[in-house]
C-alpha positions, 0 to 999 in steps of 0.5 A: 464495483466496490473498492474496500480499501485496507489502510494498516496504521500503528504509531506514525500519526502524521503518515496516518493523518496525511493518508488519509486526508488524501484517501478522503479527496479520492473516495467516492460512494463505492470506496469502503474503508478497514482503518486497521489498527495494530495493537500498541498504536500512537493516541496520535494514530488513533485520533488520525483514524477517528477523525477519517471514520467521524467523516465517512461514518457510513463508509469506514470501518475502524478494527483494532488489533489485541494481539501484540506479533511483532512488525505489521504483517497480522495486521495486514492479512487480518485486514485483508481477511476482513476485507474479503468477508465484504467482497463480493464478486467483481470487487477490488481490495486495496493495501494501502499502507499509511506512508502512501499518497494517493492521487484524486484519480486514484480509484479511477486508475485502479478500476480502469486498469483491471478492467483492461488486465483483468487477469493481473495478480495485481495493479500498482498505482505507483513507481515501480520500485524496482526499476533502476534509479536512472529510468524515468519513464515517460509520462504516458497517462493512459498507458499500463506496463507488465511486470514480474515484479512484486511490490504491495505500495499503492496496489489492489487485488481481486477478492479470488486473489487475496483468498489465494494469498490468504491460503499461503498462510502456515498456521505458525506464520504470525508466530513463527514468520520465517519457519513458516516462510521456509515451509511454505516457499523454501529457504532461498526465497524466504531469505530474497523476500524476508518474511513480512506480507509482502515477502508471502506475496511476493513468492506467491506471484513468482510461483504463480507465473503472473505479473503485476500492472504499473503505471507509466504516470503513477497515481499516488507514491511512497513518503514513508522515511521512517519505518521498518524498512526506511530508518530515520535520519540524523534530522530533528523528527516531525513535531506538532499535531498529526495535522500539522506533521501530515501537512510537512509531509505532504509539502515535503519535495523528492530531495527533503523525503530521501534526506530523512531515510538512513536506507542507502540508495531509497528514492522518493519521487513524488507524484502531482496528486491533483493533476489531471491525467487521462484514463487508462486504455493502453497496455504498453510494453516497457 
């Protein structure tokens, strides 16, 4: 099994450099890497991925975007695209956005947890986000749960799968987002997902009738207080090098994240990403 780990970057050169440094303790021979980069991107990001390349010569690809559509998704789907061109039979594709950490058993817990739901549509390494703010699950380490819920953080996905997501595609989409949305998938979920990636994959597992695996004990988590959807705060923004901001953020706790994003009610509950936990066996009803 090979893992092809799409990682989509633009002009956030520390949430680029801190996903990387972690991918980098997490990989092992049959990790391959699509460092896709959107058009418009930060030198900062650039430097980021070339440094991550420099280092994994042999196992990092670096696909720069030359057309300018406007949020991430061309960027994504192309990657997922290129990524399914490497797949073969057997292999996992991964979503790894810039502003998720990963933990060191990360692709262990994605191999082990396909191979007990291999008919997942797909398997997410972190916090289920949409469970309510008061659950806190226990920490059982070998345990997977079921849920129709969709979210793209930290997930992977068979190469049939993504051929499938890919097939949702509208030849207008990358222009024309929502009208295409709305085609596809009707209006009424086109407005409850919104138009981006993970609004296309979101309506596909509903309309598929699958479900997603989550971990009791996640593997890696979401730090991305600015962005798209997270905003910004009032506080100074990160300085310094992309080596010295992805060291502030990796050194950020829960309450200094959730202080920086302007999105009522956003969490950020890290995750020990160098702890040792046991190896998925259990699917656990939640």
């Amino acid at each position: 099994m090979t893992d092809i780990v799409v990682v989509p970057v633009w002009q956030r050169a520390g949430f680029t450099e801190a996903c990387l440094v972690r991918l980098s303790m997490a990989m092992d021979d049959d990790v391959r890497v699509i460092v896709a980069v959107d058009c418009g991107y930060s030198e900062g990001s650039m430097q980021a991925a070339r440094r991550f390349a420099y280092a994994f010569e042999d196992q990092t690809v670096i696909a720069v975007r030359d057309v300018d559509y406007p949020t991430g998704s061309y960027n994504v789907f192309t990657g997922m695209r290129e990524a399914l061109e490497k797949a073969a039979e057997g292999d996992l594709i991964h979503v790894l956005e810039e502003d998720i950490l990963v933990g060191r058993d990360y692709f262990a817990y994605h191999r082990q947890a396909r191979r007990l739901v291999p008919d997942a549509y797909s398997i997410s390494a972190c916090e289920n986000i949409f469970l309510p703010d008061h659950v806190r699950l226990p920490s059982w380490h070998d345990s997977v749960y079921l849920s129709g819920a969709f979210q793209v953080w930290g997930s992977s996905y068979t190469p049939q799968r993504v051929e499938g997501i890919l097939t949702r595609l509208r030849p207008n989409y990358f222009p024309e987002m929502h009208a295409a949305m709305v085609e596809e998938f009707g209006e009424e979920n086109a407005l409850r997902t919104g138009p981006l990636y993970d609004g296309v994959m979101a309506n596909d597992i509903a309309q598929s009738g699958s479900y997603m695996a989550f971990p009791y004990a996640p593997r890696a988590y979401h730090a991305g207080f600015e962005g798209v959807s997270y905003g910004g705060s009032g506080l100074p923004s990160l300085t310094g090098t992309p080596r010295q901001q992805a060291r502030a953020i990796l050194g950020m706790s829960e309450a200094e994240l959730t202080a920086r994003s302007t999105l009522p009610g956003a969490r950020f509950r890290t995750v020990d990403l160098d702890g040792r936990r046991e190896g998925i066996t259990k699917i656990v009803p939640y």
